[in-house]
VOGU-3710 file (C-alpha; in Angstrom, 3 decimals, decimal comma):
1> xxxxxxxxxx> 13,955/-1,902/-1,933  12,240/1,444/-0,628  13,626/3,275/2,573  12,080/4,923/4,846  13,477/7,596/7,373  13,184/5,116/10,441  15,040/2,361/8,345  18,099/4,992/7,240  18,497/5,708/11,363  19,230/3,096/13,968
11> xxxxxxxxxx> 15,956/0,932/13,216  16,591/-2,398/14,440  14,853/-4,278/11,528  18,002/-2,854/9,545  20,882/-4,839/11,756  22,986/-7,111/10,545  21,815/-9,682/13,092  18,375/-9,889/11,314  18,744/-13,047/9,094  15,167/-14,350/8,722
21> xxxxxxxxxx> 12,993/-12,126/6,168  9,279/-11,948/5,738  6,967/-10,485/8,498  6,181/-12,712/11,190  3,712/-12,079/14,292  0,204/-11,344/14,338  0,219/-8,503/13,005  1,853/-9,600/9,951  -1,323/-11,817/9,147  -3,661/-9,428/10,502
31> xxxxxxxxxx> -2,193/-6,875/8,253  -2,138/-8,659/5,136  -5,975/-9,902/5,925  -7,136/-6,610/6,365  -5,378/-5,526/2,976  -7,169/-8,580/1,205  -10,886/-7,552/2,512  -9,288/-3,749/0,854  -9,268/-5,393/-2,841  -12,830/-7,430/-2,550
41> xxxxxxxxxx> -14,638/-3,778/-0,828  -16,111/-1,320/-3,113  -15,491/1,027/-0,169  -12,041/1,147/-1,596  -12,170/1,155/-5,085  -11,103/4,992/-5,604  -8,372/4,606/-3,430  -7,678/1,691/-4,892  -7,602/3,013/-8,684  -5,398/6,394/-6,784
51> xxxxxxxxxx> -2,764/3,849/-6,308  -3,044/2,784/-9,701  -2,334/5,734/-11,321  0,481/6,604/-8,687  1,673/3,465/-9,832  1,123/3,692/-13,774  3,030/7,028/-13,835  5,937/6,073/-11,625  6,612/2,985/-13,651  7,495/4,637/-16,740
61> xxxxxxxxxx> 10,355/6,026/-15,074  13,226/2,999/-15,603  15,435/4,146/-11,954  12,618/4,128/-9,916  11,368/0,337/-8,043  7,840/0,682/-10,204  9,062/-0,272/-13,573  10,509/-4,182/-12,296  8,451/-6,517/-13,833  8,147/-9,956/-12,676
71> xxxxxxxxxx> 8,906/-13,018/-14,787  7,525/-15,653/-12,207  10,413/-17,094/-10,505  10,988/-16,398/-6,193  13,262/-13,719/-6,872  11,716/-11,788/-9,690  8,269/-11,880/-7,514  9,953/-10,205/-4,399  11,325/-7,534/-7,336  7,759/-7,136/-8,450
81> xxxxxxxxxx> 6,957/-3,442/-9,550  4,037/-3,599/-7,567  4,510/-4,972/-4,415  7,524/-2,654/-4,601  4,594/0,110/-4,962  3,025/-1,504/-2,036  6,261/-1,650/0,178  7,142/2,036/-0,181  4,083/3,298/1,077  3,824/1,300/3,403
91> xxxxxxxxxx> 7,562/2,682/4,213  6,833/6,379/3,602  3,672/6,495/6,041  2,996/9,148/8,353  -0,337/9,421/10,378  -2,151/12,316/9,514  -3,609/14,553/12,003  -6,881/13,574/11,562  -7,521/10,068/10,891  -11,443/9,218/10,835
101> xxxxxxxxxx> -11,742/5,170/10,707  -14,986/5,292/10,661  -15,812/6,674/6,972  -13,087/6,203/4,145  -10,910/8,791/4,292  -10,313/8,977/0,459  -13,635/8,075/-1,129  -14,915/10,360/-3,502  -18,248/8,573/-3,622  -21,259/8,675/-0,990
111> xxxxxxxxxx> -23,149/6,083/-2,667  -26,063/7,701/-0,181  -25,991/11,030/-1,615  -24,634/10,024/-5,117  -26,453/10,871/-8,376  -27,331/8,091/-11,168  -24,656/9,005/-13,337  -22,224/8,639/-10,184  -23,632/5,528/-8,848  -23,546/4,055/-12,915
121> xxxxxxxxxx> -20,132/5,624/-13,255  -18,458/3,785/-9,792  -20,183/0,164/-10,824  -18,726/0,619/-14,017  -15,239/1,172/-12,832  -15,658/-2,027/-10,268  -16,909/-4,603/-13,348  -14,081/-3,576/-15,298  -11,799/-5,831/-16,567  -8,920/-3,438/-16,115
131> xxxxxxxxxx> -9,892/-2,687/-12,748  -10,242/-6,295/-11,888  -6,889/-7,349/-13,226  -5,316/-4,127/-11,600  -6,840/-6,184/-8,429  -5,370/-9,650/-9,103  -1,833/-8,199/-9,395  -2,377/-6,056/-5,679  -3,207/-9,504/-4,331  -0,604/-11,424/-6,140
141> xxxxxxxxxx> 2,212/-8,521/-4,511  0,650/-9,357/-1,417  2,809/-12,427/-0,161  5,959/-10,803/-1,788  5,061/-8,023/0,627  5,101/-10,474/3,656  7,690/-12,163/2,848  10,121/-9,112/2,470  8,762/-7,841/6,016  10,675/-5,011/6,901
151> xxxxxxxxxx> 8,131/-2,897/5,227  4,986/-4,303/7,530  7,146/-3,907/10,456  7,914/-0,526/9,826  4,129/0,482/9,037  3,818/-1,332/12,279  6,549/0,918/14,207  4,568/3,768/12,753  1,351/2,622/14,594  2,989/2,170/17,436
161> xxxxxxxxxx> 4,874/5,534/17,668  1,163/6,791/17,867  0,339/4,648/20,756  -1,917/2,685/18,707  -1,876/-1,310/20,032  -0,935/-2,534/17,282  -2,333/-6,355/18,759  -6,122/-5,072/19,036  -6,317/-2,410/16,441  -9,516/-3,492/14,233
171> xxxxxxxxxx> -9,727/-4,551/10,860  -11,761/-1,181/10,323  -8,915/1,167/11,773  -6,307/-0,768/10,389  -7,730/-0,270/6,895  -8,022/3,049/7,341  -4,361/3,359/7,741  -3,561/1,374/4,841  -5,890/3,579/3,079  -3,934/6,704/4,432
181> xxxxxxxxxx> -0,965/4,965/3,073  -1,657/4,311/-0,691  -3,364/7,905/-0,756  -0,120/9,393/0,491  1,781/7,661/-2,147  -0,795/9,442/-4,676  0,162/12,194/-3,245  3,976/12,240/-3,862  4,089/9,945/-7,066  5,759/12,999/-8,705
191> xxxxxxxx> 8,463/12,341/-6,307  11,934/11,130/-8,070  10,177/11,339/-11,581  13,145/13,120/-12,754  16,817/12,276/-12,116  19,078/14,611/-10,427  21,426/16,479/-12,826  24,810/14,914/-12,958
//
């Protein structure tokens, strides 16, 4: 599974006296909400299809979590390519400077100020069928995400760290930091592409 920094030193999720996976606690469910009402929000969809190609090009490479497929059973789910995605940046995140809840951070598209060819281009990536199933398998990962748990936790620890109550943070703000997330693993998804020379 992916490891962040705070995992590698002294983070208490990592003890050997933690024996109970998945995320539990509010915030678990209040994450995992929040990251549903992401997949159904057009408001989303080019960070959405970011994390897709992030995805799509790490994937190729056989070392790295990406390419695990899953064959249906428990175990193979929790192995899942893409909730592994899902896990690492959720593992890797790091609040930005400037974090703006209020407008999407990452969207390309002001659907106010957009052209016709813009506004027919973005509907036509939401109706399609590769976007949509690209959709069903983020919401599928979704439990195996909760169910591993360190990841949420850490994302958590991360929110915390910047004095952010994690109990009352709103669906709006907390999306925005997911957002931040999957756009930072855009970001680096050149990162371990190659292997290290033996």
């Amino acid at each position: 599974m992916p490891q962040g920094n705070r995992a590698e030193v002294g983070n208490p999720h990592n003890e050997a006296g933690r024996n109970e996976p998945g995320a539990r606690g509010p915030f678990a469910s209040k994450w995992k909400r929040a990251f549903e009402r992401m997949l159904e929000s057009p408001h989303y969809a080019s960070t959405l299809l970011r994390f897709q190609e992030a995805y799509t090009l790490r994937k190729q490479s056989p070392w790295l979590g990406e390419s695990r497929n899953a064959d249906g059973t428990e175990r193979s789910r929790k192995q899942d390519g893409v909730a592994y995605a899902i896990r690492y940046a959720l593992e890797k995140y790091l609040i930005p400077t400037q974090l703006d809840p209020a407008q999407s951070i990452s969207e390309p598209y002001n659907m106010s100020s957009a052209t016709n060819d813009d506004e027919i281009l973005f509907q036509a990536v939401l109706e399609s069928a590769q976007f949509r199933a690209w959709l069903d398998k983020l919401k599928t990962s979704t439990n195996a995400v909760v169910r591993e748990g360190t990841s949420i936790e850490l994302f958590e620890e991360e929110l915390i760290a910047a004095n952010i109550d994690t109990q009352s943070i709103s669906q709006v703000d907390l999306q925005a930091h997911i957002a931040a997330a999957l756009m930072r693993y855009h970001e680096h998804r050149e990162i371990g592409l190659s292997r290290d020379p033996l």
